[in-house]
LOBADO-934723 format. One record per residue (C-alpha): residue number from 1; residue in three letters; x, y, z. Coordinates in steps of 0.1 Angstrom, whole numbers. Example, Ala and Ser with C-alpha at 12.3 -4.5 7.8 and 13.67 -1.06 7.14 Angstrom:
LOBADO-934723
@n 1; res ala; px 123; py -45; pz 78 .
@n 2; res ser; px 137; py -11; pz 71 .
END
This chain:
LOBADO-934723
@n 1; res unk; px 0; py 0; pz 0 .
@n 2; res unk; px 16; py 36; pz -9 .
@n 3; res unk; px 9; py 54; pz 23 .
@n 4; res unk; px 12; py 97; pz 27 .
@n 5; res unk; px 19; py 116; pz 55 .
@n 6; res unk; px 10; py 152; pz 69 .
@n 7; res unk; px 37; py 178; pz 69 .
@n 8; res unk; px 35; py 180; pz 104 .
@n 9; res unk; px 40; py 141; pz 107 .
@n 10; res unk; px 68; py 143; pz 86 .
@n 11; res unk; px 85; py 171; pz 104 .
@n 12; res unk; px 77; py 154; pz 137 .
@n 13; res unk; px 96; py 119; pz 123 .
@n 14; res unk; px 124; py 139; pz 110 .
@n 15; res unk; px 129; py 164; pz 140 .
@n 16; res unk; px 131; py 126; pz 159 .
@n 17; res unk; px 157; py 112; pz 135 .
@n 18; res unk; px 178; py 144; pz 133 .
@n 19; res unk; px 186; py 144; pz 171 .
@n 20; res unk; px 202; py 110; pz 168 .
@n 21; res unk; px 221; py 120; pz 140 .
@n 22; res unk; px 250; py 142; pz 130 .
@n 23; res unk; px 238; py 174; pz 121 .
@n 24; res unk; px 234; py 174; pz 81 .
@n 25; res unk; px 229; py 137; pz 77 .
@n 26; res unk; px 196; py 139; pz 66 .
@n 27; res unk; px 200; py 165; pz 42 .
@n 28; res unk; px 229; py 144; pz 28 .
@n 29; res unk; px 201; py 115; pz 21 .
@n 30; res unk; px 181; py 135; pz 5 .
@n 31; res unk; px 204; py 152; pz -21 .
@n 32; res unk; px 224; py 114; pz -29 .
@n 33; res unk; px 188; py 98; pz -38 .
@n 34; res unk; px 178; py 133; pz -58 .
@n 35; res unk; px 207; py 132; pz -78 .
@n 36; res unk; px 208; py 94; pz -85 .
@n 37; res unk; px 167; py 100; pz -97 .
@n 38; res unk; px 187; py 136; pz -118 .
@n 39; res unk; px 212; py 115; pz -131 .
@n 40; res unk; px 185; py 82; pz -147 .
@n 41; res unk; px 167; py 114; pz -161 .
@n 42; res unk; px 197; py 127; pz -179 .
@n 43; res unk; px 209; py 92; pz -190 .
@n 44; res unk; px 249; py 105; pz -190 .
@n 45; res unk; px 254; py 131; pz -163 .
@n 46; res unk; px 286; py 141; pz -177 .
@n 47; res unk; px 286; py 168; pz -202 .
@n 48; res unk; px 247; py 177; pz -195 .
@n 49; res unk; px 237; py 215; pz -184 .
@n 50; res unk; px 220; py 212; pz -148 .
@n 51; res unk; px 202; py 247; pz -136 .
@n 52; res unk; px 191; py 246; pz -102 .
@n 53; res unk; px 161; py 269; pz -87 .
@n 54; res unk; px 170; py 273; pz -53 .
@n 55; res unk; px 149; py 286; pz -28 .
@n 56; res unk; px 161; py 299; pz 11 .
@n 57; res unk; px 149; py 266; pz 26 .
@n 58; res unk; px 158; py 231; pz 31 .
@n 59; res unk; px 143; py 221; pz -4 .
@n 60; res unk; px 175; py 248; pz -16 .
@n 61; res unk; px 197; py 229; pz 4 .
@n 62; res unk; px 188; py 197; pz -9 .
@n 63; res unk; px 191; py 209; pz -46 .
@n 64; res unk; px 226; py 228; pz -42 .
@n 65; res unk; px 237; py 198; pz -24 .
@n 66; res unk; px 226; py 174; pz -53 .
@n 67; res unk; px 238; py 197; pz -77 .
@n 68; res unk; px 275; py 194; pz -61 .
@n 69; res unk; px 271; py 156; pz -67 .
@n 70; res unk; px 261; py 162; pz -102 .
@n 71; res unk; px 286; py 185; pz -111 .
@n 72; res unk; px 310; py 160; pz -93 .
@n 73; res unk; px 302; py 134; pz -116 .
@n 74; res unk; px 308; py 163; pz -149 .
@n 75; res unk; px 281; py 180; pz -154 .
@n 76; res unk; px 278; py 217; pz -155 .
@n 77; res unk; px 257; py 231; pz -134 .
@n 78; res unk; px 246; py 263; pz -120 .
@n 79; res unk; px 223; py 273; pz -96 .
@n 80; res unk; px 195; py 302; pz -96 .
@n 81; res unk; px 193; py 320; pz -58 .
@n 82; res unk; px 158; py 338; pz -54 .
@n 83; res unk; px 169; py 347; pz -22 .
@n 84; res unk; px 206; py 345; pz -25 .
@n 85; res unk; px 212; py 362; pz 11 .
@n 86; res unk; px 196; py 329; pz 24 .
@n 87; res unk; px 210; py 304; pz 3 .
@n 88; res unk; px 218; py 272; pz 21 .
@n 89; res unk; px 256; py 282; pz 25 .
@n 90; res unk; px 268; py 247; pz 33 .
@n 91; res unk; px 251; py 233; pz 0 .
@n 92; res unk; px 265; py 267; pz -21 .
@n 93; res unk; px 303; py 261; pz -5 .
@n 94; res unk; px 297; py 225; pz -19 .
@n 95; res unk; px 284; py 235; pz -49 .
@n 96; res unk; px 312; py 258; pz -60 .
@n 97; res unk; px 335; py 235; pz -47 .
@n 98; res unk; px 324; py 209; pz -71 .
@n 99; res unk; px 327; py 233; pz -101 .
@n 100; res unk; px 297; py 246; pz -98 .
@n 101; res unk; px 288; py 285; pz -103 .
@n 102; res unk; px 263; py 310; pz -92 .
@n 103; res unk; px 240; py 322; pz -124 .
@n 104; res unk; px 245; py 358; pz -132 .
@n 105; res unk; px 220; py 357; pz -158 .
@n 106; res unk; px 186; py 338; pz -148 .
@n 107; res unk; px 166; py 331; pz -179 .
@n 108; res unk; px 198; py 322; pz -202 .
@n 109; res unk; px 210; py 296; pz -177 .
@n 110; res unk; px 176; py 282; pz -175 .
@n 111; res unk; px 171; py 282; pz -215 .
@n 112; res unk; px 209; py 268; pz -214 .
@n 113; res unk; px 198; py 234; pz -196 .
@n 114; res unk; px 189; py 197; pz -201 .
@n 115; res unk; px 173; py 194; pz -166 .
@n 116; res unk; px 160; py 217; pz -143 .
@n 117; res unk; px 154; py 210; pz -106 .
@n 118; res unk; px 126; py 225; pz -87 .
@n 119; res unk; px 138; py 236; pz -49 .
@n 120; res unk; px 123; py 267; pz -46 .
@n 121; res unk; px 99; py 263; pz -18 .
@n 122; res unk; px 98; py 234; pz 2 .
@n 123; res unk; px 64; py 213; pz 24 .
@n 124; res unk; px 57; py 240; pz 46 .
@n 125; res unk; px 50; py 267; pz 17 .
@n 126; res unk; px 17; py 279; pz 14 .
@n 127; res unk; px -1; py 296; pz -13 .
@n 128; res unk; px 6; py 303; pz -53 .
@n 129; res unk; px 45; py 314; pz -62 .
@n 130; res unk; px 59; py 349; pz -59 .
@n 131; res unk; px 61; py 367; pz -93 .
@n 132; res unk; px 96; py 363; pz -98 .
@n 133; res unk; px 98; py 327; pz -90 .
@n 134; res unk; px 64; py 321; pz -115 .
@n 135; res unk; px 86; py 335; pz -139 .
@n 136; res unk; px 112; py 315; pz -139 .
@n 137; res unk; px 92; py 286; pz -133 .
@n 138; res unk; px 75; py 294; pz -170 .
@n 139; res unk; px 106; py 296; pz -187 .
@n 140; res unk; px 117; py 259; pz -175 .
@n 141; res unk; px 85; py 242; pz -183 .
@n 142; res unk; px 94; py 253; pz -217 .
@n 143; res unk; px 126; py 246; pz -220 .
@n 144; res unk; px 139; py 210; pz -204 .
@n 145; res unk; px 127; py 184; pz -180 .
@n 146; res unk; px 114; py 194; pz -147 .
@n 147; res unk; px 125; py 175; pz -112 .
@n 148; res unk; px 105; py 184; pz -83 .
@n 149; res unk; px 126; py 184; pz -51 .
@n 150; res unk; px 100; py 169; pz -24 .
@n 151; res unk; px 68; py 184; pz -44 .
@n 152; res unk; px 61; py 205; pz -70 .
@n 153; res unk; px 64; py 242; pz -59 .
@n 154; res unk; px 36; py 265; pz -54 .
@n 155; res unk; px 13; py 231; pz -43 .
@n 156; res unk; px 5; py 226; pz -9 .
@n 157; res unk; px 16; py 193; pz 6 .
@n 158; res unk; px -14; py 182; pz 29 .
@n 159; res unk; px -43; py 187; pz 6 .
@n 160; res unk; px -29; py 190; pz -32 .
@n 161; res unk; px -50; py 225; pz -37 .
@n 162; res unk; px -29; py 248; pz -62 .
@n 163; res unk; px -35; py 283; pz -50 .
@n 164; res unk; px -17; py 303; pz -79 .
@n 165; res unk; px 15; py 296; pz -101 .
@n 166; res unk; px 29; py 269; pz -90 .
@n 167; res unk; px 55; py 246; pz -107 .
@n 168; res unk; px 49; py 216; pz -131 .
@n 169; res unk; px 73; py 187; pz -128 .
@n 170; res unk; px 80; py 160; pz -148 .
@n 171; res unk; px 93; py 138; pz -122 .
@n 172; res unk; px 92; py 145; pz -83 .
@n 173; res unk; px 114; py 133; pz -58 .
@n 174; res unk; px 101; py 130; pz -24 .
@n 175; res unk; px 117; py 123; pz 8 .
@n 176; res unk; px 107; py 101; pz 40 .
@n 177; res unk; px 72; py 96; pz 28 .
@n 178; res unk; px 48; py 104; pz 1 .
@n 179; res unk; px 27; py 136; pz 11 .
@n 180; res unk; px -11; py 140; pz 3 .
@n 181; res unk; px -5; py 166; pz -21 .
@n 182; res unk; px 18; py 141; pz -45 .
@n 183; res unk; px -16; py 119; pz -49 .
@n 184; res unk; px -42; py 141; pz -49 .
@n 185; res unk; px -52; py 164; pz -78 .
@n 186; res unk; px -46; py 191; pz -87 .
@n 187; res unk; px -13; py 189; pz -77 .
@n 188; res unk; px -11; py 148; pz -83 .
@n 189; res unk; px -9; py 163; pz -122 .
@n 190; res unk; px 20; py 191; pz -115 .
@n 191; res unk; px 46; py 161; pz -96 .
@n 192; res unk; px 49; py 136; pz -125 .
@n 193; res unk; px 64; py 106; pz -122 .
@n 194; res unk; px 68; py 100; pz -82 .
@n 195; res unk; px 101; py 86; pz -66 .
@n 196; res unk; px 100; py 85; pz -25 .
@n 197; res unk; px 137; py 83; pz -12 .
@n 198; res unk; px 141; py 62; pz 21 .
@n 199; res unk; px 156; py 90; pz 47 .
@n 200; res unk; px 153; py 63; pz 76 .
@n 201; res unk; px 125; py 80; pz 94 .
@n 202; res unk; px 97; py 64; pz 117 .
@n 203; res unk; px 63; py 72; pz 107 .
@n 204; res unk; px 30; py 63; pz 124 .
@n 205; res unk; px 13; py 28; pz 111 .
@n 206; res unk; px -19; py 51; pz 103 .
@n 207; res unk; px -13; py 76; pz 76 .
@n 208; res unk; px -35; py 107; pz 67 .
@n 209; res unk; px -39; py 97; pz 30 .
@n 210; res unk; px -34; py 56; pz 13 .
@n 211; res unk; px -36; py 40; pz -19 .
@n 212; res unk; px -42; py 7; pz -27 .
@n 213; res unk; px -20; py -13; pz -50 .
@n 214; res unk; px -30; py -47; pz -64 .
@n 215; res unk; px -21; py -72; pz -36 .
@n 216; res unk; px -41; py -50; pz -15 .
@n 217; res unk; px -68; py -53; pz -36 .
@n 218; res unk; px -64; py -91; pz -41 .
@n 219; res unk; px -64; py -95; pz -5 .
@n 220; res unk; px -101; py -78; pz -4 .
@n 221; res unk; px -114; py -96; pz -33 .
@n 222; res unk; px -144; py -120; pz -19 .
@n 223; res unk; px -139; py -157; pz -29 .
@n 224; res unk; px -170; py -186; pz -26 .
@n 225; res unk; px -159; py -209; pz -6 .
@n 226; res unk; px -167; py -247; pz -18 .
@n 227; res unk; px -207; py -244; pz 0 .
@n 228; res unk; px -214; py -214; pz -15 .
@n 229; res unk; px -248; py -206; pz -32 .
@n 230; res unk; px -260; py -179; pz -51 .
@n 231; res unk; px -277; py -165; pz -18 .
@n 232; res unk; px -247; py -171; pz 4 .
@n 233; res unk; px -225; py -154; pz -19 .
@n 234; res unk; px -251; py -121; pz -16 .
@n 235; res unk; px -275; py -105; pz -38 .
@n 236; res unk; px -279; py -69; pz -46 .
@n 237; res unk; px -305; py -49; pz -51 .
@n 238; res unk; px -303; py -24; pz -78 .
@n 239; res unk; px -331; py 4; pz -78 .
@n 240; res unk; px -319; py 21; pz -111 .
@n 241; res unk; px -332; py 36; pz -145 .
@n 242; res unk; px -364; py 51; pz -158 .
@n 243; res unk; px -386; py 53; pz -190 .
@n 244; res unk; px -361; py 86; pz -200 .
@n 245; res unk; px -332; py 65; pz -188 .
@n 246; res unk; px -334; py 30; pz -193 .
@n 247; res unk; px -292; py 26; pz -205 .
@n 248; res unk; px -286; py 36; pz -166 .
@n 249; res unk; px -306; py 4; pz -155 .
@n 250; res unk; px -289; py -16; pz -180 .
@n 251; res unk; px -255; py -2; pz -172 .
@n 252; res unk; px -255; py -5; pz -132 .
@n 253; res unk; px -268; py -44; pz -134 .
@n 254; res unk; px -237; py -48; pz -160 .
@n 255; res unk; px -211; py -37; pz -134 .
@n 256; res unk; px -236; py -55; pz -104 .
@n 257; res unk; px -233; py -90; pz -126 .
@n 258; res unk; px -193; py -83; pz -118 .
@n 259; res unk; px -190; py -72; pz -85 .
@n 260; res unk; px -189; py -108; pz -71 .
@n 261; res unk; px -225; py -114; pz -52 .
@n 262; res unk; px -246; py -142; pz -62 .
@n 263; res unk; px -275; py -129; pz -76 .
@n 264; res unk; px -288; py -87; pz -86 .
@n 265; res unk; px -325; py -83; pz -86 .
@n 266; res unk; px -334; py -54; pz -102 .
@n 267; res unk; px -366; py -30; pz -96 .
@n 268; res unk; px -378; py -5; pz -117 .
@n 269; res unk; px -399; py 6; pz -151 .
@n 270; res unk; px -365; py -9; pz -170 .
@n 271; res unk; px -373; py -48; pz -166 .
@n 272; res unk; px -375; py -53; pz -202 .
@n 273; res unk; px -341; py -40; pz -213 .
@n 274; res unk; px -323; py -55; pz -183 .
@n 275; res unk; px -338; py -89; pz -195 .
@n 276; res unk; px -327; py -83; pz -226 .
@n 277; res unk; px -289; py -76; pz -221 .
@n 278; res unk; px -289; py -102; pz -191 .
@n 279; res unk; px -315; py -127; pz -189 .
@n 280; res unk; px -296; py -140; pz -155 .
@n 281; res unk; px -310; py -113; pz -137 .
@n 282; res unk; px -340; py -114; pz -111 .
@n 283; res unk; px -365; py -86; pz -116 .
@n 284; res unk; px -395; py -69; pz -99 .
@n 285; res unk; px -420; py -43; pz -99 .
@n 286; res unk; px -412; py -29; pz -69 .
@n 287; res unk; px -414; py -17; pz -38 .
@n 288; res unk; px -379; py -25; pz -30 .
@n 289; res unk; px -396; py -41; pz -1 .
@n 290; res unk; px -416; py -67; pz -19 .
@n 291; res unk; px -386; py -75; pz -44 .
@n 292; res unk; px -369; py -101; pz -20 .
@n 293; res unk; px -342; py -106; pz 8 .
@n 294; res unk; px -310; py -81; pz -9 .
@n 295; res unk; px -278; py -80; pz 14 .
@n 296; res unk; px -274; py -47; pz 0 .
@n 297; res unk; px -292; py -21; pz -21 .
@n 298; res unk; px -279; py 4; pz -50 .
@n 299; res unk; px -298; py 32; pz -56 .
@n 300; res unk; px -300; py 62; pz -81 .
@n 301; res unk; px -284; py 62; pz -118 .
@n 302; res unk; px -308; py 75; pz -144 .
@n 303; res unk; px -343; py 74; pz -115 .
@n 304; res unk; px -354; py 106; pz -132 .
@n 305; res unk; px -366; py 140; pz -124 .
@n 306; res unk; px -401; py 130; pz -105 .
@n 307; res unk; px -394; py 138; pz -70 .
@n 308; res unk; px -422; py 125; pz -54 .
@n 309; res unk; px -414; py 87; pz -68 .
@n 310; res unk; px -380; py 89; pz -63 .
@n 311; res unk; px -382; py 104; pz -29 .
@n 312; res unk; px -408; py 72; pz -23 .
@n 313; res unk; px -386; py 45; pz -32 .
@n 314; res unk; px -352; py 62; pz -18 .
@n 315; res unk; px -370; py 63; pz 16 .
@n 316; res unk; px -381; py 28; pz 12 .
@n 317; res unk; px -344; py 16; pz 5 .
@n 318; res unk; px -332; py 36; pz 30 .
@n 319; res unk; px -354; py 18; pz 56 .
@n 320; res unk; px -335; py -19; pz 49 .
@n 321; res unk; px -315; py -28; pz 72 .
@n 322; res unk; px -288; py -35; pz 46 .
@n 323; res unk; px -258; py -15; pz 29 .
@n 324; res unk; px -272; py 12; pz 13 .
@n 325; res unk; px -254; py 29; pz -21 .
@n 326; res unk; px -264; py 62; pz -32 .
@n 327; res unk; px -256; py 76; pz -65 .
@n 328; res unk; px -265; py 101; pz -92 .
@n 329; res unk; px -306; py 111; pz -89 .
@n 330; res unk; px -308; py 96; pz -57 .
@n 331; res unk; px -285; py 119; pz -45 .
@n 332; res unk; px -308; py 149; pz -51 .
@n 333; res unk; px -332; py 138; pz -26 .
@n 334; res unk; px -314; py 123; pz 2 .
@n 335; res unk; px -307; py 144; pz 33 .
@n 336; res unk; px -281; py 140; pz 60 .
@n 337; res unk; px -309; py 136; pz 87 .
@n 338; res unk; px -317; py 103; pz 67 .
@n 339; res unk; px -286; py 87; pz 66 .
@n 340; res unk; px -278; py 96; pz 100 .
@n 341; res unk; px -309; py 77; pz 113 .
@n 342; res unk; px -297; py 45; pz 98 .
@n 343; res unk; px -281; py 18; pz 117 .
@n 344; res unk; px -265; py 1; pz 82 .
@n 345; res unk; px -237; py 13; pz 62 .
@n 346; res unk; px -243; py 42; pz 36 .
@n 347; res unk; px -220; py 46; pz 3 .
@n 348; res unk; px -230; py 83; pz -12 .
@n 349; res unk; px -206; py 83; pz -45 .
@n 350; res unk; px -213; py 117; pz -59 .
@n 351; res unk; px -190; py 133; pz -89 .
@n 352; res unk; px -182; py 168; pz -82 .
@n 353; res unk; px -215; py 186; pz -95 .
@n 354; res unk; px -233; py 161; pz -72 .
@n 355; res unk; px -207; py 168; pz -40 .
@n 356; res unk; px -214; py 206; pz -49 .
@n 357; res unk; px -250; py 207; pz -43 .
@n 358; res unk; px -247; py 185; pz -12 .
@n 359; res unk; px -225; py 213; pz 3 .
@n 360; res unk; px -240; py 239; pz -9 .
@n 361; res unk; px -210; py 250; pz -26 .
@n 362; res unk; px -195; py 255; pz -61 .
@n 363; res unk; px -181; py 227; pz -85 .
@n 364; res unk; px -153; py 245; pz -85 .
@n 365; res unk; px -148; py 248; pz -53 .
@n 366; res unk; px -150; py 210; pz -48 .
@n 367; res unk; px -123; py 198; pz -76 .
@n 368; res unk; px -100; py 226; pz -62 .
@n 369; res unk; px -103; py 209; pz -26 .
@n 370; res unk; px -110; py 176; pz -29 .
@n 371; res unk; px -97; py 161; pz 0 .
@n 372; res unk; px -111; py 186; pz 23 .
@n 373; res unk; px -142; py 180; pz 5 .
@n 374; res unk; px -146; py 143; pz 4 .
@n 375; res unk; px -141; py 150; pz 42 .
@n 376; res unk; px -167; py 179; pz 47 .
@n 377; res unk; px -191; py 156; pz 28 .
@n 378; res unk; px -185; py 120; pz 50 .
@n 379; res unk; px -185; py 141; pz 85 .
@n 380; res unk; px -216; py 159; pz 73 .
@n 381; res unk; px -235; py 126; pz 63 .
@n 382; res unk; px -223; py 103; pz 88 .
@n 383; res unk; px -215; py 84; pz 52 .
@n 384; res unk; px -187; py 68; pz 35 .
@n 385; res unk; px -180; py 90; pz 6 .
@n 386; res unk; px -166; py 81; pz -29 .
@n 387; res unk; px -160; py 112; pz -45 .
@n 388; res unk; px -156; py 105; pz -84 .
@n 389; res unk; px -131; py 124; pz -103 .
@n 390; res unk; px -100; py 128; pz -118 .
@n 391; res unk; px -87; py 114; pz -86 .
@n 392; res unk; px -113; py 97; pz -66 .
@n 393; res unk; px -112; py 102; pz -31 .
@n 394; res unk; px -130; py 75; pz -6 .
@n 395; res unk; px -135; py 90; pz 30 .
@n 396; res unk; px -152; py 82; pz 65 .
@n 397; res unk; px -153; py 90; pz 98 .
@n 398; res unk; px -124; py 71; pz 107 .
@n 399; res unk; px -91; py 58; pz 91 .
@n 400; res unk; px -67; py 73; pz 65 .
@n 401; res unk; px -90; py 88; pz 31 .
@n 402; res unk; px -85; py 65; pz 4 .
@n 403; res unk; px -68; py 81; pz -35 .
@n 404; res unk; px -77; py 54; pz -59 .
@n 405; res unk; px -42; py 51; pz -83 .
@n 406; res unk; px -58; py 35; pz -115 .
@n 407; res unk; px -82; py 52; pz -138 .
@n 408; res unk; px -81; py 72; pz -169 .
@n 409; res unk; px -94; py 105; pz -181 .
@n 410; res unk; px -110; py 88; pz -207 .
@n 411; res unk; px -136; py 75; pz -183 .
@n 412; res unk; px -152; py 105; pz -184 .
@n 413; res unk; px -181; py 95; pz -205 .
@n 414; res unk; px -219; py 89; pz -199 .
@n 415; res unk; px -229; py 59; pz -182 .
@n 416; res unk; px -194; py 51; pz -164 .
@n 417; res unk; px -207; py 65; pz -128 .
@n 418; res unk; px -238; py 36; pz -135 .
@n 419; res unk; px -215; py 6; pz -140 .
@n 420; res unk; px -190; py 16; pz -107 .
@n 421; res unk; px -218; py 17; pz -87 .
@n 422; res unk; px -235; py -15; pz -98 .
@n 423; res unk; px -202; py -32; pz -93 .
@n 424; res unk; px -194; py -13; pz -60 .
@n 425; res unk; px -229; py -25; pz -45 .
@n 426; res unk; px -221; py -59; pz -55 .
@n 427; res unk; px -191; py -60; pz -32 .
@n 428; res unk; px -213; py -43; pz -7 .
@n 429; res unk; px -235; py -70; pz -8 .
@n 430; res unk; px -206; py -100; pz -8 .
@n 431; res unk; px -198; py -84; pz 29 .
@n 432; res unk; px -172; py -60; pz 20 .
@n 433; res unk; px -172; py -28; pz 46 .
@n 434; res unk; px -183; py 0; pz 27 .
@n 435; res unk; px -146; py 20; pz 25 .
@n 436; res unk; px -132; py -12; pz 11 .
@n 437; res unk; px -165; py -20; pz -11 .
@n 438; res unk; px -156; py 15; pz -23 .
@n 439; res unk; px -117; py 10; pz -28 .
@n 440; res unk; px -119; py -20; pz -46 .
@n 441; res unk; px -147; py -10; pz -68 .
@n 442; res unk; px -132; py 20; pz -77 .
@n 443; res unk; px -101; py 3; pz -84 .
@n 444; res unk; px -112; py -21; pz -108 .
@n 445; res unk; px -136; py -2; pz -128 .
@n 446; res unk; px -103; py 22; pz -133 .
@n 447; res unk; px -84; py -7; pz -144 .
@n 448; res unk; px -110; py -18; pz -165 .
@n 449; res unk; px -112; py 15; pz -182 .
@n 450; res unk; px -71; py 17; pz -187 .
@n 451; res unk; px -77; py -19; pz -207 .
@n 452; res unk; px -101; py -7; pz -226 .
@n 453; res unk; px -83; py 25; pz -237 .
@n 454; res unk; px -56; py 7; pz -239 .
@n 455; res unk; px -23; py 21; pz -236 .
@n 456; res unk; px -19; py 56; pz -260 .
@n 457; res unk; px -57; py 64; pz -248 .
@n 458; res unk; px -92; py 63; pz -270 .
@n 459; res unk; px -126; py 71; pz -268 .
@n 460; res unk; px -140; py 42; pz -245 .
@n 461; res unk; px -181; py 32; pz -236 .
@n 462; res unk; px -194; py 25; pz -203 .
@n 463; res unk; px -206; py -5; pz -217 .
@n 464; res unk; px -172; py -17; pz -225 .
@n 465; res unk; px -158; py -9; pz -192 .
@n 466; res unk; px -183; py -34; pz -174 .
@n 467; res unk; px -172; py -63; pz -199 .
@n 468; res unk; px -137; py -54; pz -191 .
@n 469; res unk; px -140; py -60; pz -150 .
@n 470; res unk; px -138; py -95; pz -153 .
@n 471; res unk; px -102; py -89; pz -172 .
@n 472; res unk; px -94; py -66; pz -144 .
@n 473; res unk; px -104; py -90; pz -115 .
@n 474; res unk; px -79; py -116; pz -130 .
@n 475; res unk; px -50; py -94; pz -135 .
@n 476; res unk; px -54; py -81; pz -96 .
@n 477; res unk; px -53; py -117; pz -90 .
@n 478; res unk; px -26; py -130; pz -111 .
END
């Protein structure tokens, strides 16, 4: 599992380790992992034009320090000081001892060079970049490759909001532990490639912010045992679809069929194109409540814009004692006095319009703070939140919030939202905790979609997606 720390947790770790150590030790870490990571990205460090950004903090230190190795090793290098009165002297004596130099002339030395490494402002920075810094930081993006000394900067570390200029990188080197910021967009999409150098520091077993990777996933996967039945293995409800919408019916009892239960019963005015696309599945009428036993219930894509029904049949699903999912038009109607007075697990996985309007806030405001967000949303619902997006954020009332790491931009198309949620209910109803039903659901329909694309990208269908998941499933597995 990648795990990501607060910068307070991190400073608290490396305050700890520093007092065992001679002074400068950790610094010394740092700058021999950054310029091993510099020197893969040039290929052959000798000869190659280095121009370093350097800042008055640590992150300066580190770079100058690297830079000295670099140079070292026979390349030129020269280093930018925004704040040259509070350069890191020991890393500048270092530098120049290597053969290093001092830029008289900014924007030349930064047109001059192969790579460019970011150590203007290190994890504690806050806000957008100064004017002079953002201007510098446009020149390199245009001129060489980019390497982000601990993040990207102008980002901020414990969230990934972007509050102005702020550098983009096309690799970041990190030290200790990932921070929030490197996972979470926007500022996931300024760091690039990631590489986390081991410092030797002690960090809690509980992080703020965790990803899954595939033998975490594996390990969640539910299995049938040899006495398994249909009904042991759990069936899902799916309350989906309408006479405007019946593709969302079809498409959340695609992803259901793959989520793992036993058995989806579907309810709703879409019986007849279900049927038709998959004859296996059990359908009814409704009430939810006459349907049959369900271990858990999905509720929401395409229901359509009558508010009285859908208020009706959301407030009988609500009532079940089961897992309850909540997505796309069921979303308009719920209220957090609801989902507070249930005793079962709720899953509310909203996209970003959705999560605005059950804030009260603007969409805008929502993909620039996700994390705080996906937070805001599970503390104000008393809910497990899957907040769909260009990184999708899973969040409750306890335990680290979940970044899901697969996924491609191309999943962005009608219908995808209807196949994660039938497959995330399924998992629900197989027994899976809600966060983990979440996780894993997530993960695979993002995995699914990468297969689909394939790997230089195209125009994908949700449809194609849910016949994928069974692909995905196996390669998790294998």
């Amino acid at each position: 599992m990648r795990t990501a720390y607060s910068v307070e947790t991190v400073r608290a770790a490396e305050r700890e380790l520093m007092a065992r150590l001679p002074e400068g030790t950790l610094m010394r870490r740092a700058a021999a992992g950054l310029a091993v990571a510099c020197g893969e990205l040039l290929r052959r460090v000798s000869g190659a034009r280095v121009a370093l950004l350097v800042g008055s903090g640590d992150n300066g230190g580190d770079a100058l320090y690297a830079g000295a190795r670099l140079a070292r090793r026979g390349a030129g290098v020269v280093a930018v000081l925004l704040s040259p009165e509070r350069a890191h002297q020991g890393g500048l004596a270092a530098l120049r001892t290597a053969g290093g130099r001092v830029s008289a002339d900014p924007l030349r030395d930064i047109a001059w060079a192969d790579l460019i490494v970011d150590g203007i402002v290190g994890i504690g920075g806050r806000g957008g970049l100064r004017p002079e810094a953002a201007q510098l930081v446009h020149a390199a993006r245009e001129s060489a490759l980019v390497v982000a000394v601990d993040l990207p900067s102008g980002v901020d570390a414990d969230t990934g909001e972007v509050g102005g200029d702020a550098v983009w990188a096309d690799a970041t080197v990190t030290f200790g532990a990932y921070k929030p910021g490197l996972l979470i967009d926007p500022a996931r999409e300024r760091a690039g490639a990631l590489r986390l150098v081991d410092i030797g520091l002690t960090l809690p077993e509980e992080a703020d912010v965790e990803a899954l990777q595939h033998a975490d996933v594996a390990d969640l996967l539910p299995r049938p045992a040899a006495e398994s039945d249909k009904y042991r293995r759990g069936v899902v409800g799916v309350v989906a679809g309408s006479a405007r919408y019946p593709g969302a019916a079809v498409l959340a009892v695609a992803g259901a069929l793959r989520g793992g239960a036993g058995a989806v019963r579907y309810v709703g005015p879409a019986a007849d194109a279900v049927l038709a696309r998959f004859p296996e599945t059990l359908v009814h009428a409704g009430p939810p409540d006459k349907a049959g036993r369900v271990q858990a219930w999905v509720i929401g894509p395409g229901l359509g814009d009558d508010p009285d029904a859908s208020a009706d049949v959301l407030e009988d699903v609500l009532a079940a004692d089961v897992p309850v999912l909540v997505d796309a038009d069921g979303l308009r109607f719920l209220t957090p006095q609801q989902v507070h007075a249930r005793t079962a697990a709720t899953l509310l996985t909203p996209h970003a319009g959705e999560a605005a309007a059950l804030l009260g806030h603007g969409r805008g405001e929502i993909e620039a703070a996700r994390l705080r967000s996906v937070r805001a949303l599970a503390a104000q619902y008393g809910a497990t939140v899957l907040l769909k997006g260009s990184t999708t954020l899973i969040a409750d009332a306890a335990g680290p919030v979940r970044v899901n790491p697969t996924g491609t931009s191309w999943l962005a198309t009608a219908g995808s939202g209807d196949v994660l949620s039938g497959l995330t209910g399924s998992l629900l109803a197989t027994g899976l905790p809600a966060r983990d039903a979440a996780s894993v659901g997530a993960y695979l329909h993002g995995l699914a979609a990468r297969r689909v694309a394939g790997p230089q990208g195209a125009p994908i269908l949700a449809s194609e997606v849910a016949e994928e998941l069974g692909a995905a499933w196996r390669d998790v597995l294998d």
